[in-house]
VEXDREN-2710 file (C-alpha; in Angstrom, 1 decimal):
% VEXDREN-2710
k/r/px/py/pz
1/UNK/4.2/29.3/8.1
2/UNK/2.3/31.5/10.8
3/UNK/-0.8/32.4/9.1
4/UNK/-2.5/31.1/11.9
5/UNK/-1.4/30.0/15.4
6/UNK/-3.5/28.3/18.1
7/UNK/-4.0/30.6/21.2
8/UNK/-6.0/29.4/24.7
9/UNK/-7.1/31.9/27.1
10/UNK/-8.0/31.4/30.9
11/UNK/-10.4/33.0/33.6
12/UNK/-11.0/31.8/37.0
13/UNK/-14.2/33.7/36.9
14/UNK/-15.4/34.4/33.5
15/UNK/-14.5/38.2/33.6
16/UNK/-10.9/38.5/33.6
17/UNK/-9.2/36.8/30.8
18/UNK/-5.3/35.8/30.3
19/UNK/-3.8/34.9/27.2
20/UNK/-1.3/31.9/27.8
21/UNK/1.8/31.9/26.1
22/UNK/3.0/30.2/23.4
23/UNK/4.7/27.0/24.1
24/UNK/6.2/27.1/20.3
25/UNK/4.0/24.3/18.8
26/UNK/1.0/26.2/18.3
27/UNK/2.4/27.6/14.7
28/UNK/-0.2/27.0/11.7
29/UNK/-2.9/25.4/14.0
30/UNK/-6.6/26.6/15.4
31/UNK/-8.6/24.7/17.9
32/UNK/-12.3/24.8/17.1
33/UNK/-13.9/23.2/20.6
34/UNK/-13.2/22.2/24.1
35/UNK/-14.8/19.9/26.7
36/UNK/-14.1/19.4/30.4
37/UNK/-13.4/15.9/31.9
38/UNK/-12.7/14.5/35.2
39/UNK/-8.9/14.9/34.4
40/UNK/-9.5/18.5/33.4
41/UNK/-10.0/20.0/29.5
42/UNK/-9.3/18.3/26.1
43/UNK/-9.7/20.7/22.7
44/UNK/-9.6/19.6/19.0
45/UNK/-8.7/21.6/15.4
46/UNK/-6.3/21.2/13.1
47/UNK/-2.6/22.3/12.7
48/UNK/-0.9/21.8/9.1
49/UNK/1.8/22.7/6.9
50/UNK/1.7/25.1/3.8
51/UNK/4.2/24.7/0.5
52/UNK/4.4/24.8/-2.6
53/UNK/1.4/22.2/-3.4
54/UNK/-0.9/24.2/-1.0
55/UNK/-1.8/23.5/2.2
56/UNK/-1.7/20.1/4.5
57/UNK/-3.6/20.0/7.5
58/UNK/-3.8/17.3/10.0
59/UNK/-6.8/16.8/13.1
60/UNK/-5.1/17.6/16.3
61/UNK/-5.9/17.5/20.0
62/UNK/-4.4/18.9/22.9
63/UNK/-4.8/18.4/26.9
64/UNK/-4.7/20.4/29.9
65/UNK/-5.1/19.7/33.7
66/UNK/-6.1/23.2/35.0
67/UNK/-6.8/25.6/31.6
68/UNK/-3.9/27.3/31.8
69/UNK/-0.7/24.4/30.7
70/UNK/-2.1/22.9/27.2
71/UNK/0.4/20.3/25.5
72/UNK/-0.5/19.3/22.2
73/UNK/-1.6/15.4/21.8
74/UNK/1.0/13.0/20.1
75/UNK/-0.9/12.2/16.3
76/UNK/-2.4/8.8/16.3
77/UNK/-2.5/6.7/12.9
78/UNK/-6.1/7.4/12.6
79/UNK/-5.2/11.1/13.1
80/UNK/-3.6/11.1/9.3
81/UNK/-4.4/13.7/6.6
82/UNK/-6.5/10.9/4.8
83/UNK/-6.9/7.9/6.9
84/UNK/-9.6/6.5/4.2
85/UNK/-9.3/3.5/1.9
86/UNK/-9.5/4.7/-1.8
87/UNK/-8.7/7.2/-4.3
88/UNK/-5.8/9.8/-2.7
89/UNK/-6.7/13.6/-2.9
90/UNK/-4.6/14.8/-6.0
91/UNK/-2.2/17.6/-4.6
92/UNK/-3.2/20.8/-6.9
93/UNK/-1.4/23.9/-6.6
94/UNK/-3.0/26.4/-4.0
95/UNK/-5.5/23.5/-2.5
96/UNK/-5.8/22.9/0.9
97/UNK/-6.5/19.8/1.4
98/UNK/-6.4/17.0/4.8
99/UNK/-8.4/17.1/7.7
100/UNK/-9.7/18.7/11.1
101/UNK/-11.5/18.3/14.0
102/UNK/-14.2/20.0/14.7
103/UNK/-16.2/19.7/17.3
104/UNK/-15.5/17.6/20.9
105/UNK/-17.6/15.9/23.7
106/UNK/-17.3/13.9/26.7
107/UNK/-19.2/10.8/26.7
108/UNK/-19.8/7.8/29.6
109/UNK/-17.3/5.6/27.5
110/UNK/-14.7/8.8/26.6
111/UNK/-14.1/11.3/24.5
112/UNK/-15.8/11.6/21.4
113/UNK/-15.4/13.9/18.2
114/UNK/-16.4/14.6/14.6
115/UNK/-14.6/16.2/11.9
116/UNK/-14.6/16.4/8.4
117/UNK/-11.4/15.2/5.7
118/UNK/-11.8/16.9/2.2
119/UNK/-9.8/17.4/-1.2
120/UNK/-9.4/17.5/-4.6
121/UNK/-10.7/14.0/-5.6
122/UNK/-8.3/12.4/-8.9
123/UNK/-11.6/10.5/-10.1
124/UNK/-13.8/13.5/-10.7
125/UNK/-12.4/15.6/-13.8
126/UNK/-14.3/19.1/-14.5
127/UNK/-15.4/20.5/-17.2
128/UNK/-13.3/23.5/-17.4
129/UNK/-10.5/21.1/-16.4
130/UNK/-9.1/20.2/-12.9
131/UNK/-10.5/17.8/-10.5
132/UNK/-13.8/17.8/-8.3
133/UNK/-14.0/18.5/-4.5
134/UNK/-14.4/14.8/-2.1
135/UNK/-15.3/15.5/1.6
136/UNK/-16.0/12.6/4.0
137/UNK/-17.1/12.9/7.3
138/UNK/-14.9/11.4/10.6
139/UNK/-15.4/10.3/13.8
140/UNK/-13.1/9.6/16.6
141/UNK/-13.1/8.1/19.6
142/UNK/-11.0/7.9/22.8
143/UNK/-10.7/6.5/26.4
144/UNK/-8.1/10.1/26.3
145/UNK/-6.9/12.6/24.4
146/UNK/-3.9/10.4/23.4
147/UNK/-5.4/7.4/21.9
148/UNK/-7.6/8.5/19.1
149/UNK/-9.4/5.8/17.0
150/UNK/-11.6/6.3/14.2
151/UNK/-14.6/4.6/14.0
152/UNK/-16.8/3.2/11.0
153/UNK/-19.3/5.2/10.6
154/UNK/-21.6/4.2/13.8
155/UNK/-24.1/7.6/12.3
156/UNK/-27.7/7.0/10.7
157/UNK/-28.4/10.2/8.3
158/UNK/-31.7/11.5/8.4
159/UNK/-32.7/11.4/4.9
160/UNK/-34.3/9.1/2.8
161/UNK/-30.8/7.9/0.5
162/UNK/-28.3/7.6/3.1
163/UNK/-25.2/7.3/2.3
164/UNK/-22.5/8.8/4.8
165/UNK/-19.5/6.8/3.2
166/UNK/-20.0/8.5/0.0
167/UNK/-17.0/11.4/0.1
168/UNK/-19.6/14.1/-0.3
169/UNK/-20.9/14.9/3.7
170/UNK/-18.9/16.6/6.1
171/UNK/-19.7/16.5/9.9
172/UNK/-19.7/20.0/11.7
173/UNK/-20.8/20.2/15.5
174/UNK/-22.2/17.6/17.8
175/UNK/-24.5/17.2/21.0
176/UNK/-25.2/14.4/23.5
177/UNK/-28.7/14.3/24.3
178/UNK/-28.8/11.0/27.2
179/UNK/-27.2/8.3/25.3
180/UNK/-28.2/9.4/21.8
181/UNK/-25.3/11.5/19.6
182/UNK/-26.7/14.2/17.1
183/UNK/-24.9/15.6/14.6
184/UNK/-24.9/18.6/12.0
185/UNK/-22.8/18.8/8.9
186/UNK/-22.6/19.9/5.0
187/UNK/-23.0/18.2/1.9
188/UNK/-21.0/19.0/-1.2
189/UNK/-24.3/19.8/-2.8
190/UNK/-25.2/22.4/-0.3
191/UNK/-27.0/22.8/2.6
192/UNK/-26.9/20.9/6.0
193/UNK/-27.8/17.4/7.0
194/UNK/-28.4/15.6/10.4
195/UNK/-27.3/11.9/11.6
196/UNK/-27.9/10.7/15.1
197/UNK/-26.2/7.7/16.9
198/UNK/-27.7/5.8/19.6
END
């Protein structure tokens, strides 16, 4: 399905923009941030699949030495629609469910980024029947754009309660500030939330 299809664009002075074309993997996928690093530019989204059970997205990350050739990262184990331990996300009709990257940095040890996983959650039944919404927050970390590992949660929440393990947080954008990682997200309650690393 084509809904959506990543697209990069490159200037060599911030004026003139090119599209690049489509190397035919970019089908069903959106990249939501890019960083530079010494080997040239890494950027993170998601890319999924949509059928009869509603949509299945996937975090994804792809590479490029000068901004203009990107090749899309080979999935990692910890790069699976719900890496977690636990209750599976029920597969409703018309949900769209799995997970995405976010956000992307480069940091002294490598490349870091946060995302969010989220779906229908089988141990939550509503009301008006059907099941509750589960959202977790994710981290990953690299030494490259082909090795992603997730980490236990290494983030303190700043809020009295903390609990980032609970499925109900999802992490948004992130910032280095010296050796200290901040981070925005959501809860499912509404509103946003901060943790910091470091």
């Amino acid at each position: 399905n084509e809904l959506t299809k990543a697209a990069f664009w490159f200037s060599p002075d911030g004026k003139a923009w090119e599209m690049i074309p489509d190397d035919g993997t970019r089908a069903f996928a959106e990249p939501q941030a890019v960083t530079g690093t010494e080997d040239g530019f890494v950027a993170v989204g998601f890319q999924g699949t949509i059928g009869g059970m509603g949509a299945a997205l996937s975090p994804i990350a792809w590479t490029s030495k000068d901004g203009r050739a990107w090749t899309r990262a080979e999935p990692t184990a910890d790069m699976a629609a719900w890496p977690f331990p636990g209750p599976t996300p029920v597969a409703d009709e018309g949900a769209m469910q799995g997970g995405a990257m976010w956000d992307v940095a480069t940091t002294p040890s490598g490349l870091l980024a946060v995302g969010s996983y989220w779906g229908l959650d089988p141990d939550v039944e509503m009301p008006e029947g059907g099941h509750g919404f589960a959202q977790a927050g994710a981290a990953w970390q690299a030494p490259d754009a082909s090795a992603w590992k997730l980490l236990d949660d290494p983030f303190v929440r700043i809020e009295p309660g903390s609990d980032t393990t609970s499925p109900k947080y999802g992490f948004q954008r992130l910032a280095l500030v010296g050796s200290t990682q901040l981070i925005i997200g959501t809860r499912r309650e509404g509103g946003s939330v901060l943790w910091l690393c470091g």
